[in-house]
Each structure stands twice: as structure tokens, then as C-alpha cells.
N, C-alpha and C positions, 0 to 999 in steps of 0.2 A: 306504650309507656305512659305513665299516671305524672303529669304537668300539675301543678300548682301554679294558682295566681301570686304575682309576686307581694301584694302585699301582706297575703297568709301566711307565704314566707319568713317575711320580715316579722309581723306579729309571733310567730312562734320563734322566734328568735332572740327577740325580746323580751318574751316571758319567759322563754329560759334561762335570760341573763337575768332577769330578778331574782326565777326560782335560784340561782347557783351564789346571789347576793346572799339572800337567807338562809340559805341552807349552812352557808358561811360563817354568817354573823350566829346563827343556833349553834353549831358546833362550838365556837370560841365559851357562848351559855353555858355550853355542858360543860368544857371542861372547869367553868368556875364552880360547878354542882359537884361533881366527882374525885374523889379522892384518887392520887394526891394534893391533885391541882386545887382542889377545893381549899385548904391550908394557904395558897398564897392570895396576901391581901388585893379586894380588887380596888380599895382605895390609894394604896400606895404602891404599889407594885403594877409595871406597866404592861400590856395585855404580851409582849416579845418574853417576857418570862417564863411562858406555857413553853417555849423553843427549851425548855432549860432543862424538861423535867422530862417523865416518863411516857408522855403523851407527846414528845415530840412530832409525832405521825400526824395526831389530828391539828396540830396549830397549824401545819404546814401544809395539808388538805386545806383546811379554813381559808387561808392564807390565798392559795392558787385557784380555791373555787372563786372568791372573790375578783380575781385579778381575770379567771376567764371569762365571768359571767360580765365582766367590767368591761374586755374586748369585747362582747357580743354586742352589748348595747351598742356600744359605742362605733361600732364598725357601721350597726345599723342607721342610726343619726346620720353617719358620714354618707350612707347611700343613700339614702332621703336625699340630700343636700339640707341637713337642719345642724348642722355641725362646722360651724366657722372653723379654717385655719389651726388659729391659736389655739381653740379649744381642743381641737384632735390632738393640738402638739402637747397641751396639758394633760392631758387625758392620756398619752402614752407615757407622759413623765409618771404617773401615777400608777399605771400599770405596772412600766416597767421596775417604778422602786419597789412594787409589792414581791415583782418576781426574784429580786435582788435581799430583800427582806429575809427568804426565806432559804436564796444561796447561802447566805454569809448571816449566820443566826447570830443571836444577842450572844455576847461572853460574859461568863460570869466574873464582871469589875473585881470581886474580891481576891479571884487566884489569874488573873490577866493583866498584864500592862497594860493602861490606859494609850497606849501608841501600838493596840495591837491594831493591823492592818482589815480584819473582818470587822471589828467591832465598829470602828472609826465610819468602814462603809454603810453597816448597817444604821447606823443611826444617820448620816446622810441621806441616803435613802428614801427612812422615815420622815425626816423631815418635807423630802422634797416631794413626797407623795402626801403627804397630810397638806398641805398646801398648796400644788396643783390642782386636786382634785374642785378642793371647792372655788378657785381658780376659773377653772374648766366650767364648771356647773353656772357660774356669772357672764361669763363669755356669752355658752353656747342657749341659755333663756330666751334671750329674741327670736334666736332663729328657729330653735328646737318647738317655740310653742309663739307662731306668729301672728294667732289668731283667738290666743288660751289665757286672755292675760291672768286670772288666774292660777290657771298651772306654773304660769311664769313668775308671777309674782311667788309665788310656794317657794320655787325651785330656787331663785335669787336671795327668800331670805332664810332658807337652808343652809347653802351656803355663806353668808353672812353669818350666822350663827357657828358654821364651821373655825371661820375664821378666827369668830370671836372668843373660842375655845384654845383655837393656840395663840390667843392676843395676851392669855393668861398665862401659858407657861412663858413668853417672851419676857412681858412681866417680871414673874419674877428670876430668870436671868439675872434681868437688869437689877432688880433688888441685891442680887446675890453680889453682882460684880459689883456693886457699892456698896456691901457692909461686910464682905470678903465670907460668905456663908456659899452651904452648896445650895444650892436653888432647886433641886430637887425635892427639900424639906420643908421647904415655904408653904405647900401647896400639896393636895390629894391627889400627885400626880397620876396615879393609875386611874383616877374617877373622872379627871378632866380630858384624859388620853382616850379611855370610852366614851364619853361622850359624847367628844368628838367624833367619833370611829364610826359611832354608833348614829349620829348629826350627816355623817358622810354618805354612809350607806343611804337613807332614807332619801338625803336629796339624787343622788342615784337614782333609787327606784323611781322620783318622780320626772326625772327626765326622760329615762328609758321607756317609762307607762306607753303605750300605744295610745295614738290620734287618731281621730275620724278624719280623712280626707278633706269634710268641712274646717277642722280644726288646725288647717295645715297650710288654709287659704288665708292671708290676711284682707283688712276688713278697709 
């Protein structure tokens, strides 16, 4: 029987949690290229929208490639030992709301009670996974790159920049609940929600990146 060393293992394990990253985040691409979905704005309109339409299949591929390729990394940190506590637990918070994302899809607000029971979750959810993640990615930078301050520093002000992306929808909430407006309308929510998304992914890819053994040592 054909053994593999364990950290070729881990290396392919990890590139395939990138490749299942992108392949993710292309897909969500294409459906902004392709008709129908091509017709809904990607400035205003948020990326859960693609759940609504004819392409449901692929948001929800996109959706779970992400979230598996997200376990793989992350499982692999964890057996390193480069994967603090917290960070595992944020890291599953972000998983798990993707997987939850994609149970209980967006309803369309216009023929739905706003006290419908799926919608409510979904966008829980979303919140708590747009927000663990880069959470997660601030935690687990010491450990994950101990000797990379570079990569570390990438990887901390990725996320930083995550954050600072929904520090704008928070924002204008708060605008909204003071001047009695929806706060959805304040702001190019669909362009800020990708960016984010999009902020998210990347700092991912660079925590997952594979280390050199030197790289793993600190100094």
C-alpha cells in the first residue's frame, strides 16, 4: 500500500480548500455575467438574491463549495496546532452559518412577512458568519504564521478590512434608526456585501496558503 508523508497530505488538502474557495467565489462571477441573474444589480442587490432566481442550483454549489473548502483549511490549521481555540470556534461559526445560508434561503421581503421564520435565520446567520470569519482570521495570525510576519500581517489586515466593510452597513443602521429611513438605501449594499465577501475569501486563501516547516518555527 502507497503511504504518503503527512505533510503532502496536509498540503493537498489545503490547496484544495483554496481551489473549492474559488471556484466558489467564480461561480457567484458568473452568475453576475449570465442571464437572468445578470439583470440583478450588483450594487444594490445582495449576493442571497442569486437563491431567488433560476440559478438557484449554482448560488447553493457556490455557497457549500465555499463552506467545504473552508472546513478543509481549517481542519488542516487545527492539526498543525496553528489554530487557536477561539479561532476553530469562529471558524465553525462561519462555516456553519454558510451551511445554514443555504438551508433556509433569502425570501422574497416583498410577498413574505418580515416575521417569516427562514428569512429571520437567514440573515442571522449571515451576519454571524460575515463576522466570525474575519474574527477568526485575527485570532488565528500569530499562531497560523509564527514565524511569517508578513503573511501575518496580510492575513490580520484582511481581515481588518473585513470588518471595516460591515463597520458600514452597521453604520448606517444606526443612521437609519435616527432619521426613521430603511438603511438598506443609504448605501450600495450589494457592492459593500461583495466586498466584503470577496475581503473574506482572500484573507482565507492566505491563511490556508501552505508554510515551509522553517515558516512554522518561530524566531
Amino acid at each position: 500500500m502507497v503511504t504518503f508523508p503527512a505533510r503532502r497530505v496536509s498540503v493537498a488538502i489545503s490547496l484544495t480548500g483554496i481551489a473549492a474557495l474559488v471556484l466558489g467565489a467564480g461561480l457567484v462571477l458568473l452568475l453576475q455575467v449570465i442571464p437572468p441573474t445578470d439583470e440583478i444589480s450588483v450594487t444594490r442587490r445582495t449576493i442571497s438574491e442569486y437563491g431567488l432566481s433560476d440559478h438557484k442550483w449554482v448560488f447553493d454549489l457556490a455557497v457549500l463549495l465555499v463552506a467545504a473548502g473552508s472546513a478543509a483549511g481549517l481542519l488542516v490549521l487545527h492539526r498543525q496546532g496553528r489554530l487557536p481555540a477561539p479561532a476553530a470556534i469562529l471558524g465553525t461559526l462561519w462555516t456553519v452559518g454558510l451551511l445554514v445560508i443555504v438551508a433556509f434561503p433569502k425570501p422574497d421581503w416583498a410577498t413574505v412577512s418580515r416575521a417569516d421564520f427562514g428569512g429571520t435565520l437567514h440573515r442571522i446567520a449571515s451576519v454571524v458568519a460575515f463576522v466570525a470569519l474575519p474574527l477568526a482570521v485575527l485570532v488565528a495570525a500569530r499562531a497560523a504564521f509564527p514565524a511569517s510576519p508578513g503573511r501575518r500581517w496580510l492575513a490580520r489586515v484582511l481581515a481588518l478590512v473585513s470588518l471595516g466593510w460591515f463597520a458600514v452597513i452597521l453604520g448606517a443602521v444606526v443612521v437609519a434608526a435616527t432619521s426613521d429611513g430603511r438603511w438598506w438605501t443609504l448605501i450600495p449594499l450589494g457592492l459593500v456585501e461583495r466586498g466584503m465577501a470577496l475581503t473574506e475569501l482572500v484573507a482565507l486563501g492566505v491563511l490556508f496558503a501552505p508554510v515551509g516547516e522553517r515558516s512554522r518555527q518561530p524566531r
